[in-house]
N, C-alpha and C positions, 0 to 999 in steps of 0.2 A: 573257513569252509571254501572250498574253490567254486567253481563254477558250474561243473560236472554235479557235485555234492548237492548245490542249490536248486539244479534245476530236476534233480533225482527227487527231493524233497517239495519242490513243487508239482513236479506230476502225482506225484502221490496224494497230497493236498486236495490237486483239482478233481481226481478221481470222486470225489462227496463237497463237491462245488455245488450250490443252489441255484448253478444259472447252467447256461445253454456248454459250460467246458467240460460236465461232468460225463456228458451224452456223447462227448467227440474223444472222449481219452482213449487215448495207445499205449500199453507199455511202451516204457523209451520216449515219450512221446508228449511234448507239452501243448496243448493248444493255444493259438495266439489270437487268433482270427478267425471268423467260420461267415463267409461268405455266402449264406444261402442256401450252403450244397457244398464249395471246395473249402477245404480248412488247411490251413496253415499252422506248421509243428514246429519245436523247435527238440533238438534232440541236448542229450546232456555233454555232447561233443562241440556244441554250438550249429551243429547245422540248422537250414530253414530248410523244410519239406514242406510239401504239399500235394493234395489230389484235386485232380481238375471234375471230377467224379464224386459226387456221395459214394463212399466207403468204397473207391477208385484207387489203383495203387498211386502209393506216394513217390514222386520223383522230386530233384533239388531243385529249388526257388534259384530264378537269374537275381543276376543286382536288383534291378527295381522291387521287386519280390522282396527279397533281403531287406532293402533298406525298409522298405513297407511293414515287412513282420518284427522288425526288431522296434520298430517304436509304436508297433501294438503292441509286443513285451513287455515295453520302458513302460508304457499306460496301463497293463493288468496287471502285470506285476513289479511295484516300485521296487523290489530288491535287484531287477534286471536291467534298470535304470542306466546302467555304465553298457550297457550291449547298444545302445540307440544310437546312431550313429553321429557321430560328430560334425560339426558344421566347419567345412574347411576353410583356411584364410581368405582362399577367392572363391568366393561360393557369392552368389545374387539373390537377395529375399525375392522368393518367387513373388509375382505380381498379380499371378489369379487370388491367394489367398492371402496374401500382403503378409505374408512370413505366419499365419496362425495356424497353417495344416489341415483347415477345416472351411468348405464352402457353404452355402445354401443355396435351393433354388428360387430363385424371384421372377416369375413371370416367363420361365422356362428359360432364364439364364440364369452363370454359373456367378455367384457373388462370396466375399470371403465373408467369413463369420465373424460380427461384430464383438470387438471388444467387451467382456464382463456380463454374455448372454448366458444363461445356464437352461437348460442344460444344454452339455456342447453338442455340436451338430452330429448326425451320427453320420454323414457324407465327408471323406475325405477328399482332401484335394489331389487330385488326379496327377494333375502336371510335376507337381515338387513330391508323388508318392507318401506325403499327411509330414512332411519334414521341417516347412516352410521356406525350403531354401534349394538353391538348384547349383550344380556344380559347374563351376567354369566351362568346364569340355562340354556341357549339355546346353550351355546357353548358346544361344543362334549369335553368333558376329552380324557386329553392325554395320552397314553397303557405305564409307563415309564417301564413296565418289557421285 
């Protein structure tokens, strides 16, 4: 089954979904994420869309978007698992969420989510986009003078 196949068969699926994906389905159109009001799609080409709008037109997700929507894919649907994006050889475990993806707030600061807590936070981490890990080119250089 290719990928196109898979995610043709998922939106169909989510279409009679018991949770909030069945209310957001588009032909073409998989939902990943639903923000409140914008929802993030992923199409059976692989694209990520999105509306900045409840039922707003869809325009394409930048990188961070992307990388955000594809491991909220890898998380709804473990068959999309291989789309989440890879952690590259020089990549830094982000240090807001200490590599888990997922913060909490304590006291009106941002803290990562402990180890073996369930259920998991429903707050991603901001900084590393829910990845736990941040890309070389994105990490600040260190002033060593």
């Amino acid at each position: 089954m290719t990928n196109a196949e898979l995610i043709d068969r998922l939106i169909e699926e989510t279409a009679q979904a018991p949770d909030w994906r069945s209310g957001w389905a588009r032909p073409g159109h998989l939902p990943l994420f639903n923000n409140w009001g914008p929802v993030m799609y992923l199409t059976p080409v692989g694209d990520v869309v999105m509306n900045d709008e409840e039922d707003g037109p869809l325009r394409p997700a930048g990188p961070a978007e992307r990388d955000f929507a594809l491991a909220r894919a890898a998380e709804q649907y473990p068959e999309l698992a291989h789309l989440k994006p890879a952690r590259p050889q020089l990549a830094a475990t982000c240090d807001l969420c200490r590599g888990r993806g997922r913060v909490t707030i304590s006291q009106g600061t941002l803290l990562p989510w402990p180890d073996g807590h369930e259920p998991r936070s429903p707050l991603y981490c901001p900084k590393c986009n829910s990845l736990g890990w941040i890309r070389m080119s994105l990490v600040p250089a260190v002033d060593s003078t």
